[in-house]
Structures are given as C-alpha cells and as structure tokens.
KOLZAKOL-492111 format. One record per residue: x, y, z of N, C-alpha, C, O, CB in turn. Coordinates in pm, whole numbers, plus 32768, in hexadecimal, padded with zeros to 4 digits. Glycine has a CB too. Example, Ala and Ser with C-alpha at 12.3 -4.5 7.8 and 13.67 -1.06 7.14 Angstrom:
<recs>
85277DC7830C84CE7E3E830C85287EB6830C85907EB4834E846B7E418389;85057F1F82C485577F9682CA850A80038313853D8072832485807FC4823C;
</recs>
This chain:
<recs>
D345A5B992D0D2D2A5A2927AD289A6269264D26FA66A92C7D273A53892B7;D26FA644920BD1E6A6D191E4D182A6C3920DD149A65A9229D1B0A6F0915A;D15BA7339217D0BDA75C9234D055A6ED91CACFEEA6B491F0D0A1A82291FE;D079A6E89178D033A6A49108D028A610910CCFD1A5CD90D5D073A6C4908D;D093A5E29159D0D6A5429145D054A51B91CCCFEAA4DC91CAD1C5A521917A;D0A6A56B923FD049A53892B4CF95A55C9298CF4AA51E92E3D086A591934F;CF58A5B5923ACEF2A5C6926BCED9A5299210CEA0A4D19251CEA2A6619258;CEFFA50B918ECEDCA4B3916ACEEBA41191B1CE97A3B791B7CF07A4CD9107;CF95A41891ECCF77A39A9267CF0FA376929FCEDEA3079290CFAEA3A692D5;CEE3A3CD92E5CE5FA3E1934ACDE1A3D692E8CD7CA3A39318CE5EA48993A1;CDDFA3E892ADCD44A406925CCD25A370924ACD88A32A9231CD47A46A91AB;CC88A31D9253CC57A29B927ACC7DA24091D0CC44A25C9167CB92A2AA92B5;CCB9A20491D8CCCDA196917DCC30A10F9176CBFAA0CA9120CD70A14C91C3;CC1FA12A9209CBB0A0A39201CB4BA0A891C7CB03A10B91D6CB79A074926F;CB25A03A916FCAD4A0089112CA599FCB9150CA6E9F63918FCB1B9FAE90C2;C9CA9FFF914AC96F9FF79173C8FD9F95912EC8F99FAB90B4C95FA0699181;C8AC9F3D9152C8569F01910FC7FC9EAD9188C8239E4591BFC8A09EAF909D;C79A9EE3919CC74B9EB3920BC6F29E1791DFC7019DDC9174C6DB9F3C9232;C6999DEB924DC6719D6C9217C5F59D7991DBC5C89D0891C3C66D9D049278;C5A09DDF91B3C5409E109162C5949E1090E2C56D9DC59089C5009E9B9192;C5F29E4F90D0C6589E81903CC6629DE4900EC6289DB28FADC7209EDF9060;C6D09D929080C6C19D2D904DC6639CBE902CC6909C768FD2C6F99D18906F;C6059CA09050C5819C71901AC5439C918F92C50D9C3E8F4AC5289C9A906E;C5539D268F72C51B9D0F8F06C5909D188E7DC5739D0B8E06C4A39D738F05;C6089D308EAFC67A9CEB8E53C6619C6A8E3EC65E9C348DCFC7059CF08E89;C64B9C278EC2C6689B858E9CC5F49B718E3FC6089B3A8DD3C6649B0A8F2A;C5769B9B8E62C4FF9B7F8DEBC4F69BB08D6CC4989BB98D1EC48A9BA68E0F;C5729BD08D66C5A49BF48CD9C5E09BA58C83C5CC9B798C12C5F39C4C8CDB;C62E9BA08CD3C6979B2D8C97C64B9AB28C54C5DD9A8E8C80C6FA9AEA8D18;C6999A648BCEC6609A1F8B76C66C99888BFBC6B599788C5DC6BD9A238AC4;C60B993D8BC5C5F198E18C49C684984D8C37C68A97ED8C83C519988E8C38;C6CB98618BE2C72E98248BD6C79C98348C42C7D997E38C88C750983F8B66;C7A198E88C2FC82499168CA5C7D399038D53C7F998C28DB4C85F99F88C82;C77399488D43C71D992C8DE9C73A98AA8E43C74E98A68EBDC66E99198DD2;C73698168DC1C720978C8DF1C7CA97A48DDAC7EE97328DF8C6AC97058D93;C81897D18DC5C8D297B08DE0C8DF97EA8E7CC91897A08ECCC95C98248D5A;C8B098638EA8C8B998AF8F09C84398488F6BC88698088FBDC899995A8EDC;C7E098348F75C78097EE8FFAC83D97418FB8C85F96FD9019C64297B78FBB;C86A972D8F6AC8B796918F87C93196B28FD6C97596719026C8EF96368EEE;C93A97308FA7C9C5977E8FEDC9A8976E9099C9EF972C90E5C9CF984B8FB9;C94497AC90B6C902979E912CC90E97249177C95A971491D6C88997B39117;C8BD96CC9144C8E896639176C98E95FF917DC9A595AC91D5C88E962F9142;C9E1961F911ACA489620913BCA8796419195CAC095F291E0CA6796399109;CA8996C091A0CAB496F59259CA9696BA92DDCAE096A6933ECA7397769280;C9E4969892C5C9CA9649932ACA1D95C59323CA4C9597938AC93F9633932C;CA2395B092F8CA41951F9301CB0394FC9307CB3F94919316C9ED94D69266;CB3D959592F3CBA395869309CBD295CE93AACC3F95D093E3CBDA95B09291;CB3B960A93D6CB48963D9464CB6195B294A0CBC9959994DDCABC969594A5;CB1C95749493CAC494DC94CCCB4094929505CB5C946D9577CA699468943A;CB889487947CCBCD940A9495CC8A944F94DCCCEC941D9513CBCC93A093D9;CC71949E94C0CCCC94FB9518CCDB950895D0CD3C94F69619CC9B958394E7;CC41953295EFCC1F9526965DCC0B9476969ACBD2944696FCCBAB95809658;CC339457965ECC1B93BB9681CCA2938396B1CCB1931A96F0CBE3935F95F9;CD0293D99687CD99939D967BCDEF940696E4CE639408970CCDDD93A395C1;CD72946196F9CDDB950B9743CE16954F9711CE68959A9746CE4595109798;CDF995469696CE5895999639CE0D96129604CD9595FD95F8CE8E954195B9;CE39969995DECDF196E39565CE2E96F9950CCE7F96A994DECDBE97519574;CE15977894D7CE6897729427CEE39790943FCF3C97479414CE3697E893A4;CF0097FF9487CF6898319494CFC797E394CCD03E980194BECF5A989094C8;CFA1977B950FCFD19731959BD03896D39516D0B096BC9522CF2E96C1961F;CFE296AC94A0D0079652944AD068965C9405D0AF95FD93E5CFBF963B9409;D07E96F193DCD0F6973A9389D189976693BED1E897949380D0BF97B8935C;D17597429462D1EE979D94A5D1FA96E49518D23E96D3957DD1A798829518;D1C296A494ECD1F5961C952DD273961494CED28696279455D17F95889525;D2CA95E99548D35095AD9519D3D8960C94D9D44895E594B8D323954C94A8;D39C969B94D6D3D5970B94C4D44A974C94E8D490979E94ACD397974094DE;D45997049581D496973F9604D46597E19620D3F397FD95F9D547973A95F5;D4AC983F9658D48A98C49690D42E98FC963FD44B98F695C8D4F9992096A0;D3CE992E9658D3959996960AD3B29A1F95EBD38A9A6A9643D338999F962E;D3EE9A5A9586D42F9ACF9599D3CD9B1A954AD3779AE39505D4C79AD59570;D3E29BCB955BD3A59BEF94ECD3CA9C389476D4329C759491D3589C1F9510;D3A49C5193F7D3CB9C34935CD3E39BD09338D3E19BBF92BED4289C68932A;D4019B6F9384D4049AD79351D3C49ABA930FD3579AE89333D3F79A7D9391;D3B79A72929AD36299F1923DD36D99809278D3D69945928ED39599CD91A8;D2F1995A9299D2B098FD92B2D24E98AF9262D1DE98DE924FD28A991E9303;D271983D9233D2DD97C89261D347980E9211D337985F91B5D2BD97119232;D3BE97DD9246D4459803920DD42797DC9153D404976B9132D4D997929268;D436983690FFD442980E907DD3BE983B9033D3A998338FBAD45B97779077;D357987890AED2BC986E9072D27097E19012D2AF97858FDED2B898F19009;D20597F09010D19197A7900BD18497AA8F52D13997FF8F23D10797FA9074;D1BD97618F08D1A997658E7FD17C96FD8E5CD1A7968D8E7CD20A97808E37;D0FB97208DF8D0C896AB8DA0D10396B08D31D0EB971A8CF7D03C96A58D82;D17E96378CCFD1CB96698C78D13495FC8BE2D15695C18B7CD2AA96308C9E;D0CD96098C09D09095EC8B8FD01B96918B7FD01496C48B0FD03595358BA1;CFD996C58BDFCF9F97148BD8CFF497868BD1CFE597E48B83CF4E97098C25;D04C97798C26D0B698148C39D08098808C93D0AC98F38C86D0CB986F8BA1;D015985F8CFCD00698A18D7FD075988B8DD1D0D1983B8DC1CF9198768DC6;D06098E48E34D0D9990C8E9ED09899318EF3D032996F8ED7D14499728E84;D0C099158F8ED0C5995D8FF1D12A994A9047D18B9900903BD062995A9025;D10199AC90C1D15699B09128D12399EA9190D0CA9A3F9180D1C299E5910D;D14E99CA9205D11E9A1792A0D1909A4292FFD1E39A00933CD0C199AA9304;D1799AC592F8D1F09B16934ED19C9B569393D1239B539381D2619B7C9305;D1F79BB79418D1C99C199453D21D9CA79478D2989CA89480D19E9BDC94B7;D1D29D16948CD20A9D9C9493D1B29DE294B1D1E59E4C94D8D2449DCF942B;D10F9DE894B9D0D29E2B94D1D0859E13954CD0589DAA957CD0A79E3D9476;D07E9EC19584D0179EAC9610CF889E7F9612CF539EA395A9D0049F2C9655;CF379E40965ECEC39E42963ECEB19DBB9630CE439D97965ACEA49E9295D8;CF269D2695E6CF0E9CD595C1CF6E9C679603CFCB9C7E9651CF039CEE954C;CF419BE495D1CFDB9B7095D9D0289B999572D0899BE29587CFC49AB895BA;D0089B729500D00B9B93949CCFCC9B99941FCF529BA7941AD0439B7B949B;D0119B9093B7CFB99B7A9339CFF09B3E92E7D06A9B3692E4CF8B9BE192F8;CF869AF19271CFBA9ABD91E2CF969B18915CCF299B4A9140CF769A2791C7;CFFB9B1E9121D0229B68909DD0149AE9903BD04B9A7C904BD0CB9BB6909D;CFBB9B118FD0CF839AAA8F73CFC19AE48EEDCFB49B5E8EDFCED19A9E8F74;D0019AA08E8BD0179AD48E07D0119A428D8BD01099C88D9DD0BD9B2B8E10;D00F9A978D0ED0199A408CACD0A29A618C4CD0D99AC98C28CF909A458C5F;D0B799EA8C3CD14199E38BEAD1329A128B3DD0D399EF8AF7D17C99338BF5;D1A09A648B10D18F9A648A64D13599DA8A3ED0C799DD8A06D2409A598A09;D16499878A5BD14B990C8A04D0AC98D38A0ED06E989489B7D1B698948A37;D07B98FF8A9AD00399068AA5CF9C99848A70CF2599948A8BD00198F08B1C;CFEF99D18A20CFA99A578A21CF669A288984CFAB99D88946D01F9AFD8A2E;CF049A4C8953CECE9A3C88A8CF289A8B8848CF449B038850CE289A80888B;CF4E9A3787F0CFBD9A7C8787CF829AEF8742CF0A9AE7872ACFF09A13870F;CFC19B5C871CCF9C9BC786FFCF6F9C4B875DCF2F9CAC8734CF4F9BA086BB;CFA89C3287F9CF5C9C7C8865CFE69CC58880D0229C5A8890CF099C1C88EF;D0339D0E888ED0919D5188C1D06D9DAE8947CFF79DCA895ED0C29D988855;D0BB9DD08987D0DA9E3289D8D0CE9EC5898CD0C29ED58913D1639E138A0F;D0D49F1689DDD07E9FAB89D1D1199FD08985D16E9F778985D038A01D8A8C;D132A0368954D18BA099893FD1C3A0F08984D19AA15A89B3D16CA0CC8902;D22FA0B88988D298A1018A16D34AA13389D7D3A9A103899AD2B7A0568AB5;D323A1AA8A16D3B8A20989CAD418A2338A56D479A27F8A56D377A2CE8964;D3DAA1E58AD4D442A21B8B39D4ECA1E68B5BD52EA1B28B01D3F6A2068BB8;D503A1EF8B96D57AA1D88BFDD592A1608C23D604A1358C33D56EA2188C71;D51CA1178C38D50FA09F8C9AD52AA0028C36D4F69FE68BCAD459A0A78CEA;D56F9FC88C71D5569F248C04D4C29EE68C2DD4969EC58C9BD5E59E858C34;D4959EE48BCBD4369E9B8BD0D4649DFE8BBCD4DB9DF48BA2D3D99ED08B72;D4209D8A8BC3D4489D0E8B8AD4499D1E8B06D3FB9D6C8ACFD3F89CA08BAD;D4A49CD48AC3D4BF9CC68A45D48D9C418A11D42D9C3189C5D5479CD98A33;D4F89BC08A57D5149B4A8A2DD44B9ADB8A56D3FB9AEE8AB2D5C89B1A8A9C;D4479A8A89F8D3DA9A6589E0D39F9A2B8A7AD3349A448AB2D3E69A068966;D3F999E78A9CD3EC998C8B13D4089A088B84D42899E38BF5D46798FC8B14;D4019A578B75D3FF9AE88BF7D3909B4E8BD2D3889BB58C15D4A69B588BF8;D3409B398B76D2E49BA08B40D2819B758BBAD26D9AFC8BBDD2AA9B918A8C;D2499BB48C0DD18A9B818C4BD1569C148C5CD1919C808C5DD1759B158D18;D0C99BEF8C69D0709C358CA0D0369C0B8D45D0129B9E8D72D00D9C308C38;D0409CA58D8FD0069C818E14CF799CA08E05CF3F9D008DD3D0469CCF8E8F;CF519C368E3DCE959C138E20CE539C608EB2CE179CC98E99CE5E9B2C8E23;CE579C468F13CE179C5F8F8FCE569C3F8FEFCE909BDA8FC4CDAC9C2E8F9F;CE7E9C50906ECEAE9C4290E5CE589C4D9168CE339CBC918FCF099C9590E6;CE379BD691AFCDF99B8B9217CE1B9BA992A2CE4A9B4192D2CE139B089203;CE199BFE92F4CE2E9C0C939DCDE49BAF93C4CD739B8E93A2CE029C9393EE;CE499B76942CCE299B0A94AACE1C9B309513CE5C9B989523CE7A9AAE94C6;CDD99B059585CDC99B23960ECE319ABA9639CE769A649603CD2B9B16964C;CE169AEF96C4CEA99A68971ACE3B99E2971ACE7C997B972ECEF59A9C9815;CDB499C8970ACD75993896FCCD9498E99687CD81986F9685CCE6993E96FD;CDD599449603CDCA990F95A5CD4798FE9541CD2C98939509CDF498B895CE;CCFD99739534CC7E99A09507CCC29A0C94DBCD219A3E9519CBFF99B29567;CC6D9A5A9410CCBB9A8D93F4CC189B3E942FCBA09B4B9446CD109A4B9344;CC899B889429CC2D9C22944CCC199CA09416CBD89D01943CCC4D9C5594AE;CC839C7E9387CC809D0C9324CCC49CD792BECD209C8692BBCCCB9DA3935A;CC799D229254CCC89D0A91A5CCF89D7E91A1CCC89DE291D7CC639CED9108;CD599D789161CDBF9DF9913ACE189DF8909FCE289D979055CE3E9DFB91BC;CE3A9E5A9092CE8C9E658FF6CECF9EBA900DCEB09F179058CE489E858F6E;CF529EAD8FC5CFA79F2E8FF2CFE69F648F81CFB49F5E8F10D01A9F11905D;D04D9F978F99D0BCA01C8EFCD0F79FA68F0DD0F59F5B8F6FD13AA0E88F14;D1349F998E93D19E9F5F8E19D2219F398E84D2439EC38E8DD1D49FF28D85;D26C9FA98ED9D2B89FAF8EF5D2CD9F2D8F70D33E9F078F8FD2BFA02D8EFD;D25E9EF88FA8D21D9EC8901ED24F9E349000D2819DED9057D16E9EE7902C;D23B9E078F6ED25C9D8C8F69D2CD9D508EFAD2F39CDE8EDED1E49D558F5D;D2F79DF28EBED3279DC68E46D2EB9D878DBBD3319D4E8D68D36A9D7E8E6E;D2779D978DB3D2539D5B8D4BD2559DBA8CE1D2899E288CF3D1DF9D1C8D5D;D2039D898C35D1D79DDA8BD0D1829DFC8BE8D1399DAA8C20D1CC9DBD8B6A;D14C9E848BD5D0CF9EB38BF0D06A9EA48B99D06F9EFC8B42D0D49F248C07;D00E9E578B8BCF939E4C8B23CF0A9EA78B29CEC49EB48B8ECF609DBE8B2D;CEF19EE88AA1CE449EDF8ADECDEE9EAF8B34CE059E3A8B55CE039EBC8AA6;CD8A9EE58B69CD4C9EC68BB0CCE69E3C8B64CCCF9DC88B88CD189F458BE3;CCBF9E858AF8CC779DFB8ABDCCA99D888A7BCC6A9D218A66CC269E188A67;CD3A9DA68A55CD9E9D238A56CDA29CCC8AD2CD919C528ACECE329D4F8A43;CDC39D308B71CDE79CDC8BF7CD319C8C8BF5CD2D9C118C02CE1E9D658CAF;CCD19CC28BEACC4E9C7C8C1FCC539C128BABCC289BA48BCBCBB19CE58C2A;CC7A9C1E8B3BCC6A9B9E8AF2CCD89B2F8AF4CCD69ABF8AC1CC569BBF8A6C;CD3A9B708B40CDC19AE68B9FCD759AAA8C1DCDA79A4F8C5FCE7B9B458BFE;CCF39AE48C3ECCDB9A9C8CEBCC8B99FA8CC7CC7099A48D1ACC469B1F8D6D;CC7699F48C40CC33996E8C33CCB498EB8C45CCA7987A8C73CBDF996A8B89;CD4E99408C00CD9998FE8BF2CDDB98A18C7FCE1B98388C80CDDF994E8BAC;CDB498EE8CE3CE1698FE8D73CDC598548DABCD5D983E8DE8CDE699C68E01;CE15980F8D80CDF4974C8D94CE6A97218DD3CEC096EA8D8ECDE496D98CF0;CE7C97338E49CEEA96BF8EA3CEB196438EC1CE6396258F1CCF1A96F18F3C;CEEE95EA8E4FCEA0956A8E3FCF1194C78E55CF23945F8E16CE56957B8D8C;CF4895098EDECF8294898EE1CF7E946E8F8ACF1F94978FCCD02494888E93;CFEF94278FC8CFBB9403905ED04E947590A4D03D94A79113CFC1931C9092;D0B9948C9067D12694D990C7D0FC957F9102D09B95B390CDD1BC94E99062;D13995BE915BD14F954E91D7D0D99534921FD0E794E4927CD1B9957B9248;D04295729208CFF295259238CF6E954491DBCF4695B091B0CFEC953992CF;CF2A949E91C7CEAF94C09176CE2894F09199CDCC95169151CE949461913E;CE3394E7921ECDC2953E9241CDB6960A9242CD59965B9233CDB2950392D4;CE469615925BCE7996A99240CE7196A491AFCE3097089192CF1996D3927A;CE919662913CCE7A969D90B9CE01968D90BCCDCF96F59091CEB8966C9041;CD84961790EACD20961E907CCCE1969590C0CC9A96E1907FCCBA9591905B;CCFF96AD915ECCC3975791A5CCCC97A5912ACC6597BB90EACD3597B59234;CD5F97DF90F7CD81986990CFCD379864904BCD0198C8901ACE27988E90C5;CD3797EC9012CCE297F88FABCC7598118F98CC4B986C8F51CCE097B98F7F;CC2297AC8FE6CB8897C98FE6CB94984B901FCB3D98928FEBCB21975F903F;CBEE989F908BCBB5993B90A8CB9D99879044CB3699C8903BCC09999090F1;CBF599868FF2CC2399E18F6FCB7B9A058F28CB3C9A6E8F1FCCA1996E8EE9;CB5B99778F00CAD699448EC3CA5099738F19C9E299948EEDCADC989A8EBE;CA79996C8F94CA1A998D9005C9E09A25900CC96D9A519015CA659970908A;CA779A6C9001CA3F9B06901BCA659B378FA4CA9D9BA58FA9CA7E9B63909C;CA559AFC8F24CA5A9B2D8E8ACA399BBE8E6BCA7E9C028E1FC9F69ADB8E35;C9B39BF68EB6C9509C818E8FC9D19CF88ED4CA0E9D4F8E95C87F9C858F02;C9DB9CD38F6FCA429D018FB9CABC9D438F64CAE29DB48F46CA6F9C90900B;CAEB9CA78F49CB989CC98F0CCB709D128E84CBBD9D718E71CC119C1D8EE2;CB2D9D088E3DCAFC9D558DA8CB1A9E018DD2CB649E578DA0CA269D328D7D;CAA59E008E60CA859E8D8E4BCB1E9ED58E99CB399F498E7DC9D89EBB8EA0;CB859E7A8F05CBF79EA18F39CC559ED38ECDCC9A9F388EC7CC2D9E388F84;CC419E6C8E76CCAD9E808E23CC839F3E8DA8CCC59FA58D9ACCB49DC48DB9;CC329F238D88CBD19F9C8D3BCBFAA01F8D8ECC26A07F8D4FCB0D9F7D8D4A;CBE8A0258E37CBF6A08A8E85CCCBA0B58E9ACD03A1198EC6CB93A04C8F1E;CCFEA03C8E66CD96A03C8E8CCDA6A0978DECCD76A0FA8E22CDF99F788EA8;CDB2A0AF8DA5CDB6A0D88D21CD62A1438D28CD87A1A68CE8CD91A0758CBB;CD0AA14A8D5CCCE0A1F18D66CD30A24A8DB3CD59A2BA8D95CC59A2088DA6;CD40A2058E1FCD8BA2468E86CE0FA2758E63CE33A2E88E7FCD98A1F38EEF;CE64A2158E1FCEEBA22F8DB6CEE6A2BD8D58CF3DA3118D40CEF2A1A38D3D;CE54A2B08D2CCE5AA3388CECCE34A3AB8D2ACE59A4138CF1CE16A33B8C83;CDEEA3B78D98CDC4A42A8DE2CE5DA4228E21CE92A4908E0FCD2BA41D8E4F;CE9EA3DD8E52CF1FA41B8E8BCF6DA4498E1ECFA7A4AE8E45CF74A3B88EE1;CF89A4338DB4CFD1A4578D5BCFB7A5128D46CFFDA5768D5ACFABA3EF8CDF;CF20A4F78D0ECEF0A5908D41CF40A5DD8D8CCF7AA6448D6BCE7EA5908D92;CF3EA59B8E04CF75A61F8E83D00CA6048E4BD030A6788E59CF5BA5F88F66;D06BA5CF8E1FD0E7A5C88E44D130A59B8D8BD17EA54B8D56D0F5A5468EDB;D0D0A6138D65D130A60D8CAAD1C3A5E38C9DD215A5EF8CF8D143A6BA8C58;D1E0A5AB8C14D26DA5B38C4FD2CFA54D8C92D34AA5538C86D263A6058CA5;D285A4E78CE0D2BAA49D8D40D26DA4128D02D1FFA4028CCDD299A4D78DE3;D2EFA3A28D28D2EBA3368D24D26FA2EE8D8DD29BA2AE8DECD370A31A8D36;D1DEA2F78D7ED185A2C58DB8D1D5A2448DE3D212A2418E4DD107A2BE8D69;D1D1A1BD8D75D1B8A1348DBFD263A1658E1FD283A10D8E6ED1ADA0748D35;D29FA1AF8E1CD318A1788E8CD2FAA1E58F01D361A1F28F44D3DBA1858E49;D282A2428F38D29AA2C38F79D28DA22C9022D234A1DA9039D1F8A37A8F4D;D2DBA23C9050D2BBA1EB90BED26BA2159120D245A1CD917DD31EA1C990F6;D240A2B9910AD1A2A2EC9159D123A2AE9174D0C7A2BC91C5D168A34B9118;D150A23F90E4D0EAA22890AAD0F1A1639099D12AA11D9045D0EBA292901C;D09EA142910ED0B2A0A8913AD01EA0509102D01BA00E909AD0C4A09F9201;CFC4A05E914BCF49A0309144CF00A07690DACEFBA0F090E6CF0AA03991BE;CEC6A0429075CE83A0A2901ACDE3A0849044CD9CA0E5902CCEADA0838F6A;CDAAA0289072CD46A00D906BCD289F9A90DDCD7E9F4390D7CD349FFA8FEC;CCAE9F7B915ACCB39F0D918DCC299F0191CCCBE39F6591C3CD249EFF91DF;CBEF9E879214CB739E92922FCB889E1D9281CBD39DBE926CCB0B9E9991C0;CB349E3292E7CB259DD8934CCACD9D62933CCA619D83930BCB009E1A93B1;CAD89CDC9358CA7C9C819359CA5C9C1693D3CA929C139442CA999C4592EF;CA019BCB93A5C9C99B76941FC9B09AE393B4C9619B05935CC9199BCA947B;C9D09A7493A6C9D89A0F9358C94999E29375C91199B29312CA5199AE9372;C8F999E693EDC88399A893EFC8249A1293D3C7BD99F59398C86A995F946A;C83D9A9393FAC7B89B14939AC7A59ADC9324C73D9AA69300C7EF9BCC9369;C8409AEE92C3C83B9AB79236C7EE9A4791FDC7929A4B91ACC8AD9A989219;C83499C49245C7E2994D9237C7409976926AC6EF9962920FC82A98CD9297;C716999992C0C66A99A792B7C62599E9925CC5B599C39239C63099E3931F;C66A9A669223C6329AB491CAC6279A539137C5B79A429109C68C9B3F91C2;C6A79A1290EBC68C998C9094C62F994390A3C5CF99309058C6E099359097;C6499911910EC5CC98A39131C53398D99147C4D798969118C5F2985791C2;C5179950918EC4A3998E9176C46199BD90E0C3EC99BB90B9C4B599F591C0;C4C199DD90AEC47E99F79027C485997D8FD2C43799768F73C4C29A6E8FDA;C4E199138FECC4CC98A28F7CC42398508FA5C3DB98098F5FC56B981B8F8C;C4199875900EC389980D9048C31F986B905AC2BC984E909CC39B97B490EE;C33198FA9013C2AB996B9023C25F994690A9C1F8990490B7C22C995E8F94;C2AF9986910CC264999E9169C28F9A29919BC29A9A389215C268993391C6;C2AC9AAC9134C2A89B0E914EC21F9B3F9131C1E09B0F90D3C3089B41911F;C1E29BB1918DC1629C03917CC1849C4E90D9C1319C9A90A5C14D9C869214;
</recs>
C-alpha cells in the first residue's frame, strides 16, 4: 500500500452530530417528518417489548433456524426482500468491534423512474440487468445483545451495487418498507422504523460517503475509486437507540430550555 493509501486509511471517517446539533435539526424539520420519526420510535419500543417477552432479539430472529453461523454469509439464506416495495436486506459478519451487521438497499424497481446511476467508464461490472440494479442505503452494526451501535456506508466495491448520488440515495430512504411477516416481523418492522428513526443521521452519512469518494479520488488520480479496496468504510457514526428516541420525544413535547 502507499504512503498516500495508508495515510488516507487511517484518517477519521466518523460522522459527528451531537445531541444539541440534533435538537435543533429535529426543530426543523416540517412537523409531518418529526411525528414519522417520535412513530418510528415507538415502533422499536414496542418491537423491543415483545421480543423480550419471548427471549428473543433482532438478530436472534434472522439467524434462527440458519444452522452455523459463518462469516460473509447472508443471512437469512436468500436475503430479506419485499417483492412489492423492492427493499432488501441482509445480516452478515466480518468485522471487529461487532456481531454483526445489516446492509439495507433498494431495488431498480423501487428506485423513481428517471433516476440512474452515476457515470462509470471503469473495469468493473457494474449491475446491468433490471432485477440486479440496487442501491446500498445504510448499514446497521450489532452488538452480541442484539442492539444496533453504528451506521455506516461504504465504496461500491463492498456490496456490488450501482452507485447513485447522494441526493438520489437520501431520496430512496423513504422507499426502504419491509412490509411483510418473513422471516421475522418484528425484525422487519425494527429495520424499518430504524431507517425512519435516524433519517437526519443516514442523510448526513450518506452526504459525508460522497465527499469522502471525492477527497480520495483527489489523492489517488487515475484510479478506479469505487473498486480501490483501501478504501472500505466511507463514512459511519455511532448510536444509542434511546439518546435518539429522547431527543424526538423531547422536542415533540417542548420541554427543551
């Protein structure tokens, strides 16, 4: 690797937004999206609830019946598709630090007609065929309880997908609806309401993954950015599901100073 590759490895990817920042984002926001995010909220709760009632958590839900847990695996075998919305996921593992994580995308068919993928002259196949076209939306770290602990986004190369604008991917996160019961409905209506939950989050992750694409490009002219495999995590930020939920709920009931 170069001098150039590693200083950029090393250099902080994490995406910052304290609970002052977020407060007065959320009192921004038109009071339509605020009241989706405080329902999102309560969704979670209530899919903590009935989870803990049974011994189960999210993760616990997706890798029941699985057999071994290996890692690069897709989990559940076949991934998590809504074939009316055209969300996707999946939960694998490979990284230190975590259980694992879920990788969230939207299918062509879910994407708004007239939205294409960026312009690409490299080496690499991109998807072609309609039913293989997606966009990767955000990606979810788990702890071993099954509580999730960081949002992340990564290079092109990471998941295979088309690479979209940044303000194309934030206008696919409304789309991301796993709206049925396989293989478990308390794990979809989770991943969903999260999506909805940390909306400001994934906006500004995704905004920072696309900057970052171009400041590396900077250092390394010339070179196939989305495939440099130097280049994994573009962007990520740590969370706490109940900070989030209080900060919603504090500002929907003004009881901030």
């Amino acid at each position: 690797m170069s001098e150039t590759a590693t200083l950029m490895k090393e250099e902080d990817v994490s995406v910052e937004m304290d609970a002052a920042e977020l407060r007065e984002i959320l009192r921004g926001l038109p009071p339509e999206r605020l009241q989706k995010m405080d329902a999102a909220a309560d969704e979670i709760l209530e899919c903590y609830r009935v989870l803990k009632k049974g011994g189960a958590n999210i993760v616990g839900e997706i890798l029941k019946g699985q057999g071994t847990f290996y890692e690069w695996d897709h989990y559940p075998e076949g991934d998590v598709y809504d074939d009316e919305t055209h969300a996707q996921y999946y939960y694998h593992a490979h990284r230190e630090g975590e259980h694992g994580h879920f990788h969230t995308f939207l299918r062509k068919k879910g994407i708004k007609k007239g939205v294409e993928p960026i312009p690409y002259d490299g080496e690499a196949e991109w998807p072609t065929e309609e039913d293989e076209i997606l966009s990767h939306l955000v990606a979810i770290s788990m702890d071993n309880a099954g509580f999730p602990t960081q949002l992340f986004t990564t290079n092109r190369w990471v998941t295979g997908e088309n690479w979209y604008d940044k303000k194309d991917v934030i206008d696919m996160l409304d789309g991301f609806i796993i709206d049925h019961c396989t293989p478990s409905w308390p794990t979809n209506r989770w991943i969903t309401a999260l999506v909805v939950l940390y909306r400001p989050q994934i906006e500004r992750l995704i905004i920072a993954r696309d900057e970052q694409i171009l400041a590396w490009q900077a250092e390394k002219p010339g070179e196939d950015i989305f495939e440099d495999r130097d280049m994994e995590i573009a962007s990520q930020l740590d969370i706490k599901v109940e900070d989030q939920i209080r900060s919603i709920k504090e500002v929907i009931e003004g009881r901030l100073d």
